[in-house]
PDB file of N, CA, C and O in Angstrom:
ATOM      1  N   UNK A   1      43.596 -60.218 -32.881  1.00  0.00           N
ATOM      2  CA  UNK A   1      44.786 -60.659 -33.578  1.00  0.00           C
ATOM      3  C   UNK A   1      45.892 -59.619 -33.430  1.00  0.00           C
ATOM      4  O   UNK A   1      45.524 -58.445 -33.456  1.00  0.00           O
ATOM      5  N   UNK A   2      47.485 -59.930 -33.245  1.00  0.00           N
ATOM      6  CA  UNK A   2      48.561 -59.333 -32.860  1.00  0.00           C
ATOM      7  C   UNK A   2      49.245 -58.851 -34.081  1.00  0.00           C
ATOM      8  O   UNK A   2      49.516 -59.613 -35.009  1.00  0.00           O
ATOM      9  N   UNK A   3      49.514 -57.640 -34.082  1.00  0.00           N
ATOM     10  CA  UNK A   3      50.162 -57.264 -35.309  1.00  0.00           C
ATOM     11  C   UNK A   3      51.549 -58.054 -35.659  1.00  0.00           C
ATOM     12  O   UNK A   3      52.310 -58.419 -34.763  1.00  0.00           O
ATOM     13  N   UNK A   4      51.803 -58.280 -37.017  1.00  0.00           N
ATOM     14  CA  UNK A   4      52.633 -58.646 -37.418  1.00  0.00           C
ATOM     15  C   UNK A   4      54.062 -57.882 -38.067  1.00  0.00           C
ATOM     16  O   UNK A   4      53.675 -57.040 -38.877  1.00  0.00           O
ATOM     17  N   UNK A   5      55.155 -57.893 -38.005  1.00  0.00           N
ATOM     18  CA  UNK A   5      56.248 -57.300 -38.060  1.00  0.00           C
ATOM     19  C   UNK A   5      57.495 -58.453 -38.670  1.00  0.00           C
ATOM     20  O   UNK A   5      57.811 -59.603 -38.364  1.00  0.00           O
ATOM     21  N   UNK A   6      58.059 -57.272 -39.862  1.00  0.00           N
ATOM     22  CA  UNK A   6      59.294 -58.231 -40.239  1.00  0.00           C
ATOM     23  C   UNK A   6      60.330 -58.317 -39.577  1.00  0.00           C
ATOM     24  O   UNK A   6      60.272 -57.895 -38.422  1.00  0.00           O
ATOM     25  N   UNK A   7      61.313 -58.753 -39.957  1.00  0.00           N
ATOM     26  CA  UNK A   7      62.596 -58.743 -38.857  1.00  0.00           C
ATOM     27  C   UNK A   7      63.077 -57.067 -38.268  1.00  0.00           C
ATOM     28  O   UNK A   7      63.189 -56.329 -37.288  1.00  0.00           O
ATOM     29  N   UNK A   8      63.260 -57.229 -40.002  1.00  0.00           N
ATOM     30  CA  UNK A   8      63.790 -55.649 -39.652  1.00  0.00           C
ATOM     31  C   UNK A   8      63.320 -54.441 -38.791  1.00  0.00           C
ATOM     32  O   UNK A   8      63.952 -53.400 -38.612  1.00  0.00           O
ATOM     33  N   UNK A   9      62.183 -54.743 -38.325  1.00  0.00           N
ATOM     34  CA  UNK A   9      61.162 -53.546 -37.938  1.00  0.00           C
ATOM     35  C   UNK A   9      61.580 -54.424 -36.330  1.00  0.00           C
ATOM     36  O   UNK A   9      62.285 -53.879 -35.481  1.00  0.00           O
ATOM     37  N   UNK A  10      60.957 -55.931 -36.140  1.00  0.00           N
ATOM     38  CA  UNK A  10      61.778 -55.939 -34.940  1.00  0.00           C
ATOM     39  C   UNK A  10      63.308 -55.658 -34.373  1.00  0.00           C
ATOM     40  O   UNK A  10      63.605 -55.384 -33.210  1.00  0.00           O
ATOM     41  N   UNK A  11      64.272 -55.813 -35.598  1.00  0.00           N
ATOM     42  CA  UNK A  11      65.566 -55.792 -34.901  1.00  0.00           C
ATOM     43  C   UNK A  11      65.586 -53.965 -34.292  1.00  0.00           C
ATOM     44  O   UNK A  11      65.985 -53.616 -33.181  1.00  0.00           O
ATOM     45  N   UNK A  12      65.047 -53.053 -35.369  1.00  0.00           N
ATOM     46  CA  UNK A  12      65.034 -51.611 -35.162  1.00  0.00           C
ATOM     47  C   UNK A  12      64.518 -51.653 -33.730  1.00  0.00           C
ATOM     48  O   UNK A  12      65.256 -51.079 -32.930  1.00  0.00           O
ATOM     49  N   UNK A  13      63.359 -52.234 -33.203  1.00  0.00           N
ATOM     50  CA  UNK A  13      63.082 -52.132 -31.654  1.00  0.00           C
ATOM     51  C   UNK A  13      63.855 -52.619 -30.910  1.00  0.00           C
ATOM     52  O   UNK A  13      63.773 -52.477 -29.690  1.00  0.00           O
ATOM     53  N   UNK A  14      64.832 -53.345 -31.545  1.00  0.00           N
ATOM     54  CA  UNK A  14      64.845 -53.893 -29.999  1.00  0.00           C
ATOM     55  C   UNK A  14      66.429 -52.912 -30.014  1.00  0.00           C
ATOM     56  O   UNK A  14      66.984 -52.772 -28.924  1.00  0.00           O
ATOM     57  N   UNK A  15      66.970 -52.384 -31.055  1.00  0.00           N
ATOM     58  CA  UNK A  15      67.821 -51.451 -30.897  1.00  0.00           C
ATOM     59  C   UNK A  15      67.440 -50.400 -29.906  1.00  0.00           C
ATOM     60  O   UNK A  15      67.989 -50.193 -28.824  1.00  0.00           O
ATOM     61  N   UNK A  16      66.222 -49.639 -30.526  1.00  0.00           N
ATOM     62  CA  UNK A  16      65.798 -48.713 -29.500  1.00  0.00           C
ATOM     63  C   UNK A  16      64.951 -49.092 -28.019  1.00  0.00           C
ATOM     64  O   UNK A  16      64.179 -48.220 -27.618  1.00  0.00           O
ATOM     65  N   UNK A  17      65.048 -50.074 -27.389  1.00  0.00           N
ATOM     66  CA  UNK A  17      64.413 -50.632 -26.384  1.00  0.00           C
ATOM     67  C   UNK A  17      65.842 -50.870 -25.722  1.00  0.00           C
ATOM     68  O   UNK A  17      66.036 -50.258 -24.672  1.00  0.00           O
ATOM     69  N   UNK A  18      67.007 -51.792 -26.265  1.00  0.00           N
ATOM     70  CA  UNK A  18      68.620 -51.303 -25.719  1.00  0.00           C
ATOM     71  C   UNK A  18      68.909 -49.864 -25.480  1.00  0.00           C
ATOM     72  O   UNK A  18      69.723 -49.507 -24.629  1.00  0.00           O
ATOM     73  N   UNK A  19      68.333 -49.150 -26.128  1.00  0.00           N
ATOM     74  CA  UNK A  19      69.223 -47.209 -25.931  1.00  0.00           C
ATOM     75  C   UNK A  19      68.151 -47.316 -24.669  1.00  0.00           C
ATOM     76  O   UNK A  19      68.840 -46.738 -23.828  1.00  0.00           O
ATOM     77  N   UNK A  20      67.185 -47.592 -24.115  1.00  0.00           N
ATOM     78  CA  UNK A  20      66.340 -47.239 -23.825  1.00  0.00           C
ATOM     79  C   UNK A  20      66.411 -47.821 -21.947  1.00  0.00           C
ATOM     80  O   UNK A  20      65.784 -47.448 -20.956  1.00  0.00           O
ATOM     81  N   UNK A  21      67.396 -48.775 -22.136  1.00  0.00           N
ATOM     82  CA  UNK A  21      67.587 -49.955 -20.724  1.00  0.00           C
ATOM     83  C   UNK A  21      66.286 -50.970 -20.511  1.00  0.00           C
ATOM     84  O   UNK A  21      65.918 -51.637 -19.545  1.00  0.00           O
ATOM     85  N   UNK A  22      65.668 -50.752 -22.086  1.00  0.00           N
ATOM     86  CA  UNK A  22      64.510 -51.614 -21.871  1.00  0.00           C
ATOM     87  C   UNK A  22      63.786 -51.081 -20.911  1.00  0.00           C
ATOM     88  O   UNK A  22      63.538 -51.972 -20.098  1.00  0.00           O
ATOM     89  N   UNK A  23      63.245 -49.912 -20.541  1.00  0.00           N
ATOM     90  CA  UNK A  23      62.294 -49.370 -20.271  1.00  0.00           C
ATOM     91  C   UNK A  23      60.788 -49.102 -21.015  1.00  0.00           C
ATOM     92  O   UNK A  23      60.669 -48.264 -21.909  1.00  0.00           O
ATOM     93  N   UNK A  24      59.912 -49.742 -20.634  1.00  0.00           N
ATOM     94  CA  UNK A  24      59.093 -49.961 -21.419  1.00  0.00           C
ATOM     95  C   UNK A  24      58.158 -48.455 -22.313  1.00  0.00           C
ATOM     96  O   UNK A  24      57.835 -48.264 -23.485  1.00  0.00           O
ATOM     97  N   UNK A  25      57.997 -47.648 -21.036  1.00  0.00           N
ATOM     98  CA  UNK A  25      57.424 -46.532 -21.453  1.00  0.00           C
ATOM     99  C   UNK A  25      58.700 -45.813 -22.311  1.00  0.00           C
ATOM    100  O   UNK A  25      58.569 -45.954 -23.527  1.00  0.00           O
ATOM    101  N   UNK A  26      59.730 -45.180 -21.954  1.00  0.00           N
ATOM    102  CA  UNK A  26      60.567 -44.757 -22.961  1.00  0.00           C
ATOM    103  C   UNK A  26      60.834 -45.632 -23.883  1.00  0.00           C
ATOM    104  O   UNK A  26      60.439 -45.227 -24.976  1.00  0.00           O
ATOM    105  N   UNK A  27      61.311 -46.613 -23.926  1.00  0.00           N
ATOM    106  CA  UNK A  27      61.187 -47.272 -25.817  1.00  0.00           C
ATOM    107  C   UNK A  27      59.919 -47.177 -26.462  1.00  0.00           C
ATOM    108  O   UNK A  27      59.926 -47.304 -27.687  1.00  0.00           O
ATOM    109  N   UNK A  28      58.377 -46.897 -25.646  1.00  0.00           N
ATOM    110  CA  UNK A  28      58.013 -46.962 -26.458  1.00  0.00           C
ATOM    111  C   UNK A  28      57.332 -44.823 -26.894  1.00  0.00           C
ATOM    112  O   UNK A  28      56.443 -44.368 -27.614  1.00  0.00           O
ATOM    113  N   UNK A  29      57.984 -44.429 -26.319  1.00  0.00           N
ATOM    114  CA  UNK A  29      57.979 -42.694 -26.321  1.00  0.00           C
ATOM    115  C   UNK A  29      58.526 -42.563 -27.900  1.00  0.00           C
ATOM    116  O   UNK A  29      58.000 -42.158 -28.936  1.00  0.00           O
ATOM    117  N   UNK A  30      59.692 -43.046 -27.605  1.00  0.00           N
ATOM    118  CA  UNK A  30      60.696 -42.879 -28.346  1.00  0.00           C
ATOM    119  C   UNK A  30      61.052 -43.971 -30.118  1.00  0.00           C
ATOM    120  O   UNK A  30      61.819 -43.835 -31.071  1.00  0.00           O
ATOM    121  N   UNK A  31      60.004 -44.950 -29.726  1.00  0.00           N
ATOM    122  CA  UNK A  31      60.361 -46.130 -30.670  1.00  0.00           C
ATOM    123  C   UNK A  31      58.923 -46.526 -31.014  1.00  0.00           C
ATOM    124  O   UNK A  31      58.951 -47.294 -31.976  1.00  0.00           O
ATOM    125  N   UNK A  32      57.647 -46.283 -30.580  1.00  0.00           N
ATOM    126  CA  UNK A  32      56.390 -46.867 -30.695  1.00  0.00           C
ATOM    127  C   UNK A  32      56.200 -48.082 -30.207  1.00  0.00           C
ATOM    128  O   UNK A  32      57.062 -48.506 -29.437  1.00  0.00           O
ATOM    129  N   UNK A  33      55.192 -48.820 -30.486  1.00  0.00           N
ATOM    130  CA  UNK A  33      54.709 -49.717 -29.761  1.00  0.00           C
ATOM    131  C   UNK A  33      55.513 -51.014 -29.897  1.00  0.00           C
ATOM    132  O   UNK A  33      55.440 -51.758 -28.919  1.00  0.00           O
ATOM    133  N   UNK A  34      56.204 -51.391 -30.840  1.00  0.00           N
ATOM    134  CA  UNK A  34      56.879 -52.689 -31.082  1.00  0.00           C
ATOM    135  C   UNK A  34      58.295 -52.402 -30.219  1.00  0.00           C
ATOM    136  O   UNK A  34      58.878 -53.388 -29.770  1.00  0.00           O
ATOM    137  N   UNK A  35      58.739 -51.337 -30.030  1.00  0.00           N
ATOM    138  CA  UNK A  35      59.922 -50.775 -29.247  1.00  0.00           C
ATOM    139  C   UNK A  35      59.811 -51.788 -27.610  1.00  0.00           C
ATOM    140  O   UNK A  35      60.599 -52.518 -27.008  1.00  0.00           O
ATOM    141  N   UNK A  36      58.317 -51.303 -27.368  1.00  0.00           N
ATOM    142  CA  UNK A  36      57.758 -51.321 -25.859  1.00  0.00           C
ATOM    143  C   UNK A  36      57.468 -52.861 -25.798  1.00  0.00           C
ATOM    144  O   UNK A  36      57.776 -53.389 -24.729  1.00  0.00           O
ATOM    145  N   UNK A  37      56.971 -53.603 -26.685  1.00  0.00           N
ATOM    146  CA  UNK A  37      56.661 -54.708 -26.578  1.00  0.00           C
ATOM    147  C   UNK A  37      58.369 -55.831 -26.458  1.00  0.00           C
ATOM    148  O   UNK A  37      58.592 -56.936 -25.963  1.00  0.00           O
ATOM    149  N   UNK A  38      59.150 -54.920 -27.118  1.00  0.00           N
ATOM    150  CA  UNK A  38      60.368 -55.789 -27.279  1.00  0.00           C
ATOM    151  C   UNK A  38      61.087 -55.268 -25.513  1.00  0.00           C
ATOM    152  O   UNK A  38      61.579 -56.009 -24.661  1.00  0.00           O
ATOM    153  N   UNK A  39      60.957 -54.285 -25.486  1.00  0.00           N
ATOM    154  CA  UNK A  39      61.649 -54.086 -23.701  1.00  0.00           C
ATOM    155  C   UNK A  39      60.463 -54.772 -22.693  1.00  0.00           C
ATOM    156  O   UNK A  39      60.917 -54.984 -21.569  1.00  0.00           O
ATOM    157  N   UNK A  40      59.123 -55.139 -22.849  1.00  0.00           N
ATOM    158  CA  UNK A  40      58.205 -55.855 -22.352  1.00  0.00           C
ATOM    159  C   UNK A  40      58.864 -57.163 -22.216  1.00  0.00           C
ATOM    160  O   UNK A  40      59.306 -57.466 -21.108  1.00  0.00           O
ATOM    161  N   UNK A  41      58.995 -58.034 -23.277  1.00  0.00           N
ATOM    162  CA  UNK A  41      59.664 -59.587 -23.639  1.00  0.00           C
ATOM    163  C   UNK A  41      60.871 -59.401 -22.837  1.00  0.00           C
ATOM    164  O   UNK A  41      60.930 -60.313 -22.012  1.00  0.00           O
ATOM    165  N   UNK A  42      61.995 -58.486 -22.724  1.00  0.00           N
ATOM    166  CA  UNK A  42      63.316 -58.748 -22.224  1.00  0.00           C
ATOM    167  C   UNK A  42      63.115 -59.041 -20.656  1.00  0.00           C
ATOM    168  O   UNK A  42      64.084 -59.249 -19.926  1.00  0.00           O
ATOM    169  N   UNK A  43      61.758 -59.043 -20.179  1.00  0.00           N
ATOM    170  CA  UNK A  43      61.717 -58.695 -18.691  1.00  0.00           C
ATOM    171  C   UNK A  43      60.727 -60.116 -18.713  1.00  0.00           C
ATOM    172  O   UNK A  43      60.108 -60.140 -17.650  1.00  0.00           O
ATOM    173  N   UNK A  44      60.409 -61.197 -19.499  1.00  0.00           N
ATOM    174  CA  UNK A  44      59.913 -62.208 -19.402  1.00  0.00           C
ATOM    175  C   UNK A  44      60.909 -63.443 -19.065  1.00  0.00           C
ATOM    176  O   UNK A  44      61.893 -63.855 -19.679  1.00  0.00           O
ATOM    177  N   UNK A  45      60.311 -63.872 -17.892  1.00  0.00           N
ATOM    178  CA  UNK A  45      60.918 -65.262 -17.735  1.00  0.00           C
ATOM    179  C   UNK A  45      61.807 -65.824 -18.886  1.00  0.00           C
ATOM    180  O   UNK A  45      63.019 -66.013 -18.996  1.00  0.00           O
ATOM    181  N   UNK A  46      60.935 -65.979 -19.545  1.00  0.00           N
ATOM    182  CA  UNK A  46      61.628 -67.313 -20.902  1.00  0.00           C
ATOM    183  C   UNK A  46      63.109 -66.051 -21.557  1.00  0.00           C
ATOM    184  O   UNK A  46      64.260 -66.369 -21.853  1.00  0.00           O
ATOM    185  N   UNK A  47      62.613 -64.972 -21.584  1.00  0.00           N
ATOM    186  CA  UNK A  47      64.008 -64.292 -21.787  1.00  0.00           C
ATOM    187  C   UNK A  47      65.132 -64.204 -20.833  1.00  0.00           C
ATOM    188  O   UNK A  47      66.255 -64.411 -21.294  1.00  0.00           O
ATOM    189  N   UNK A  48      65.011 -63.930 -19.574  1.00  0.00           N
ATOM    190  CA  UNK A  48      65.504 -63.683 -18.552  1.00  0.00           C
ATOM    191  C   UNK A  48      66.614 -63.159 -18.618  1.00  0.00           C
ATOM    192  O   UNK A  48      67.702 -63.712 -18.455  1.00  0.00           O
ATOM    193  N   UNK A  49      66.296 -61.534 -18.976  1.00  0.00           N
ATOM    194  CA  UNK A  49      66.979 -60.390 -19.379  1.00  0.00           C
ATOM    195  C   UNK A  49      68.079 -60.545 -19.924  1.00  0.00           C
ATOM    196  O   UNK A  49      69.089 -60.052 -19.421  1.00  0.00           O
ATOM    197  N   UNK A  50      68.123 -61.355 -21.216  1.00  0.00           N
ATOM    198  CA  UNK A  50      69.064 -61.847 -21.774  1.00  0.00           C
ATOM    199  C   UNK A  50      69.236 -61.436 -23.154  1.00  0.00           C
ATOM    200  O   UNK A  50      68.887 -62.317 -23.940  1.00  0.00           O
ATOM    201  N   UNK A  51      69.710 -60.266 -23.746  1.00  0.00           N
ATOM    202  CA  UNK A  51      69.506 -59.197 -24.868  1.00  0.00           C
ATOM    203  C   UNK A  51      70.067 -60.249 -25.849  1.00  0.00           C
ATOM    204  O   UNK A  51      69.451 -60.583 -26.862  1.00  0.00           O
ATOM    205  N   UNK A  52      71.119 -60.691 -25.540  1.00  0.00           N
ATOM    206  CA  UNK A  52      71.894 -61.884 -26.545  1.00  0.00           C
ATOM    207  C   UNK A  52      70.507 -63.002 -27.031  1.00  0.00           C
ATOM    208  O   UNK A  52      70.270 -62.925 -28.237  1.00  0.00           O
ATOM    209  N   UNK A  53      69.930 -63.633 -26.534  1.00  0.00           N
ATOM    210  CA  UNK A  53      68.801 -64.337 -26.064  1.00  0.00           C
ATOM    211  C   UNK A  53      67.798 -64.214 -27.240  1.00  0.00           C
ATOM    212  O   UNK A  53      67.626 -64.956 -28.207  1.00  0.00           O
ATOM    213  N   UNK A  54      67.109 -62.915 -26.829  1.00  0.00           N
ATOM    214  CA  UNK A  54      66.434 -62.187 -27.541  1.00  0.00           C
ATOM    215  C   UNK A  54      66.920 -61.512 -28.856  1.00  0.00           C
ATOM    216  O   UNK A  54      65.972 -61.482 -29.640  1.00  0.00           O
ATOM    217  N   UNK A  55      67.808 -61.073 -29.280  1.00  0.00           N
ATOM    218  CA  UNK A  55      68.444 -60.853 -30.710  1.00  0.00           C
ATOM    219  C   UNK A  55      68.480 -62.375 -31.515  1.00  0.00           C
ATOM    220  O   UNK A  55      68.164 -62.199 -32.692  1.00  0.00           O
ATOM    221  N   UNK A  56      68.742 -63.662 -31.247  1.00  0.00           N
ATOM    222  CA  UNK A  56      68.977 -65.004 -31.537  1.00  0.00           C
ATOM    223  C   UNK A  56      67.751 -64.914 -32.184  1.00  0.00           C
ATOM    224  O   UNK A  56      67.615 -64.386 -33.287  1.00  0.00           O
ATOM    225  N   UNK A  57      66.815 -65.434 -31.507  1.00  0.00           N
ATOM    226  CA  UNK A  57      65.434 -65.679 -31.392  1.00  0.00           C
ATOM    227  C   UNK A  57      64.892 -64.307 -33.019  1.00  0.00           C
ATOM    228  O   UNK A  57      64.800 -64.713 -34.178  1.00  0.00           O
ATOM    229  N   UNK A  58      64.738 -63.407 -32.775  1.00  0.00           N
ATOM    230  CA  UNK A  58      64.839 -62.307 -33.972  1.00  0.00           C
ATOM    231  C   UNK A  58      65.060 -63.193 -35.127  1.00  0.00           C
ATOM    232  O   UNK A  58      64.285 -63.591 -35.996  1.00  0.00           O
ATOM    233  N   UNK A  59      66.720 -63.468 -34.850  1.00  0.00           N
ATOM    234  CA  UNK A  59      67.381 -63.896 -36.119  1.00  0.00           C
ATOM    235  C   UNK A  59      66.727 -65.367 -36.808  1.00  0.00           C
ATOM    236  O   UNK A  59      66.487 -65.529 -38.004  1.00  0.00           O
ATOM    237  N   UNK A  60      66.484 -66.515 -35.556  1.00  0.00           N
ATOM    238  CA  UNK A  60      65.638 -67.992 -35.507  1.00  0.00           C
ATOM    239  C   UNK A  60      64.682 -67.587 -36.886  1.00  0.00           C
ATOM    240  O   UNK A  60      64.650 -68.010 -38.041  1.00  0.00           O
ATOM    241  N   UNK A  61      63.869 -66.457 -36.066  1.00  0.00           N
ATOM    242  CA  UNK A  61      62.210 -66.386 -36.528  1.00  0.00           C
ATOM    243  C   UNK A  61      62.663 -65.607 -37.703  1.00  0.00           C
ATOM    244  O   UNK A  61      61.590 -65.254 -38.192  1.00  0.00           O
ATOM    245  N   UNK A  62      63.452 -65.200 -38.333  1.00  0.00           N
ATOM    246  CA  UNK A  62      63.260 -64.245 -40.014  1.00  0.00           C
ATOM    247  C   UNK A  62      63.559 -65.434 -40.421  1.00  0.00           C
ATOM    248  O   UNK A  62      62.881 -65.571 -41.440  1.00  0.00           O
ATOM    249  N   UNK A  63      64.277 -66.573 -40.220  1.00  0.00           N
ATOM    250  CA  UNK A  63      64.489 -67.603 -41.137  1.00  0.00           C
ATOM    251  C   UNK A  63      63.104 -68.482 -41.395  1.00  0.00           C
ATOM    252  O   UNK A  63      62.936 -69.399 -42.198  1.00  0.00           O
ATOM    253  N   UNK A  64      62.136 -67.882 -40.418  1.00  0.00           N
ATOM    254  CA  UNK A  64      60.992 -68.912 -40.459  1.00  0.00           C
ATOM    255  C   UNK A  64      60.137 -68.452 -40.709  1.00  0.00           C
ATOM    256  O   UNK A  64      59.241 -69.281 -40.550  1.00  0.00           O
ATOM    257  N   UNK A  65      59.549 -67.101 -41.214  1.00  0.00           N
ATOM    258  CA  UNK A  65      58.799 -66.505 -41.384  1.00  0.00           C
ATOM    259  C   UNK A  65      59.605 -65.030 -41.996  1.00  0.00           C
ATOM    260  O   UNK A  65      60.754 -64.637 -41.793  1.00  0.00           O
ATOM    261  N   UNK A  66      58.145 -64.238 -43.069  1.00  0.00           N
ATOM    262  CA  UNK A  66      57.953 -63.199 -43.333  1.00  0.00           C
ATOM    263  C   UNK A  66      58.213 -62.102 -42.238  1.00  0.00           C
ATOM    264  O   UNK A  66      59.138 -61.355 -41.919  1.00  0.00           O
ATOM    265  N   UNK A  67      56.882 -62.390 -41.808  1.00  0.00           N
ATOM    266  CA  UNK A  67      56.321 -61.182 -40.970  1.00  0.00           C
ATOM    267  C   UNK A  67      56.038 -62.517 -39.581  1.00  0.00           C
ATOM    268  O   UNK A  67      55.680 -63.687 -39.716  1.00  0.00           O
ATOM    269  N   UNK A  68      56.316 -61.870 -38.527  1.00  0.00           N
ATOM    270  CA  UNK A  68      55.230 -62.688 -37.077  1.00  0.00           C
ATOM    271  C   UNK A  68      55.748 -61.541 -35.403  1.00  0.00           C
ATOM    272  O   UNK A  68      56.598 -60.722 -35.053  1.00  0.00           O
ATOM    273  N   UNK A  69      54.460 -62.300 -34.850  1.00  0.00           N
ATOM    274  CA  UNK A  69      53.994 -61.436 -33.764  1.00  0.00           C
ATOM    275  C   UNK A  69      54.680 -61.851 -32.738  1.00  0.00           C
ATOM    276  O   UNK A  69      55.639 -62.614 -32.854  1.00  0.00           O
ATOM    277  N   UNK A  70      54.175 -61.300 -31.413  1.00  0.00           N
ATOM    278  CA  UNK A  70      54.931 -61.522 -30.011  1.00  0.00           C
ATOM    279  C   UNK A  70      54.869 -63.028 -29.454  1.00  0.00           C
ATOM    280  O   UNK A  70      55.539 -63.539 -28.556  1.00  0.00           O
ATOM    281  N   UNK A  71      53.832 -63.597 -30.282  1.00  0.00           N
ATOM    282  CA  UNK A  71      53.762 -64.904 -29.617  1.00  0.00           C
ATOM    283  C   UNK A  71      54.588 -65.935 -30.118  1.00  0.00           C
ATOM    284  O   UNK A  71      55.224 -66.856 -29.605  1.00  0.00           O
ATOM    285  N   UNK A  72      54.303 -65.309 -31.853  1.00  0.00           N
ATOM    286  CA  UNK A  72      55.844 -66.811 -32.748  1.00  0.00           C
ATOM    287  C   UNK A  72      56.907 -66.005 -32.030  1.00  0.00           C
ATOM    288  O   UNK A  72      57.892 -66.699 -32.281  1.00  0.00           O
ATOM    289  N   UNK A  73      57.221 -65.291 -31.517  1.00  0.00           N
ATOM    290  CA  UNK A  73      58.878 -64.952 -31.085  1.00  0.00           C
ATOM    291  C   UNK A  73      58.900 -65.764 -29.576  1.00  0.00           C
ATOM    292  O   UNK A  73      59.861 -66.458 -29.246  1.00  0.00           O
ATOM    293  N   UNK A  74      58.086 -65.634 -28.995  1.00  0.00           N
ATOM    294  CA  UNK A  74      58.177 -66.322 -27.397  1.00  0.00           C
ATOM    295  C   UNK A  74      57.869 -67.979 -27.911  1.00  0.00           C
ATOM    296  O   UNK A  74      58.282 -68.948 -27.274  1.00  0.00           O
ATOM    297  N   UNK A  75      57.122 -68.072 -29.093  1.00  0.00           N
ATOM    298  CA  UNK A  75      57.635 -69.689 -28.964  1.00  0.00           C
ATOM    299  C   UNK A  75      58.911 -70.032 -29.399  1.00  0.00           C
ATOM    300  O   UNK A  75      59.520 -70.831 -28.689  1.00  0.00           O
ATOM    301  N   UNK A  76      59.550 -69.542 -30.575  1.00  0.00           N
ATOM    302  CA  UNK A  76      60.908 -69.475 -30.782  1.00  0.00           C
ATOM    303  C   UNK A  76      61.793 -69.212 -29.734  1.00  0.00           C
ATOM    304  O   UNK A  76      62.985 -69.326 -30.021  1.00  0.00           O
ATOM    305  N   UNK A  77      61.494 -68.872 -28.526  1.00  0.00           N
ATOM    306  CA  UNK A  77      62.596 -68.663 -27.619  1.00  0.00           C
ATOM    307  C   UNK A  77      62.275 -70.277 -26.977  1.00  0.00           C
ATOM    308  O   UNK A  77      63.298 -70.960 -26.948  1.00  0.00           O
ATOM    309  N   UNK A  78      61.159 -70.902 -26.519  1.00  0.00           N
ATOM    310  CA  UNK A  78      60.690 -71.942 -26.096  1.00  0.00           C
ATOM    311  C   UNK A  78      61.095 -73.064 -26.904  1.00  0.00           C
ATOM    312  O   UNK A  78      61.332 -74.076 -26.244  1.00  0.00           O
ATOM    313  N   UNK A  79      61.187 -73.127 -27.705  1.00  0.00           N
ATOM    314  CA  UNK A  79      61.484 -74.476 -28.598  1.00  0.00           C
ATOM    315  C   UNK A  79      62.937 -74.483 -28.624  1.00  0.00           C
ATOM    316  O   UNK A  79      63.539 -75.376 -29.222  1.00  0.00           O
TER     317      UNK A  79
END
């Protein structure tokens, strides 16, 4: 099972995964593992390096949930 994270803890990554050019190993040096997983997603198809894209989707999923993982965010980009 995939850890779960509130918005806020994702929006903080994906801030530091932007300082970072979405480099996976430095965001996650620098930001830990949700950092790395969010510059991971920006380099996925369904994102298609689309930072605007991916911040939306963030915002979608706090309206729909508490806390959720890498997979409710990639279906929220899908639906």
């Amino acid at each position: 099972m995939e850890l779960t994270y509130t918005e806020a803890e994702w929006r903080e990554a994906l801030e530091i995964a932007e300082e970072n050019d979405f480099d996976e190993i430095d965001s996650r040096e620098r930001g830990g593992e949700l950092a790395a997983v969010v510059a991971d997603m920006y380099h996925e198809d369904v994102v298609g390096q689309d930072e605007v894209k991916l911040y939306a989707a963030i915002t979608v999923a706090g309206g729909r949930a508490k806390e959720w993982d890498r997979e409710f965010l990639m279906r929220e980009m899908t639906d």
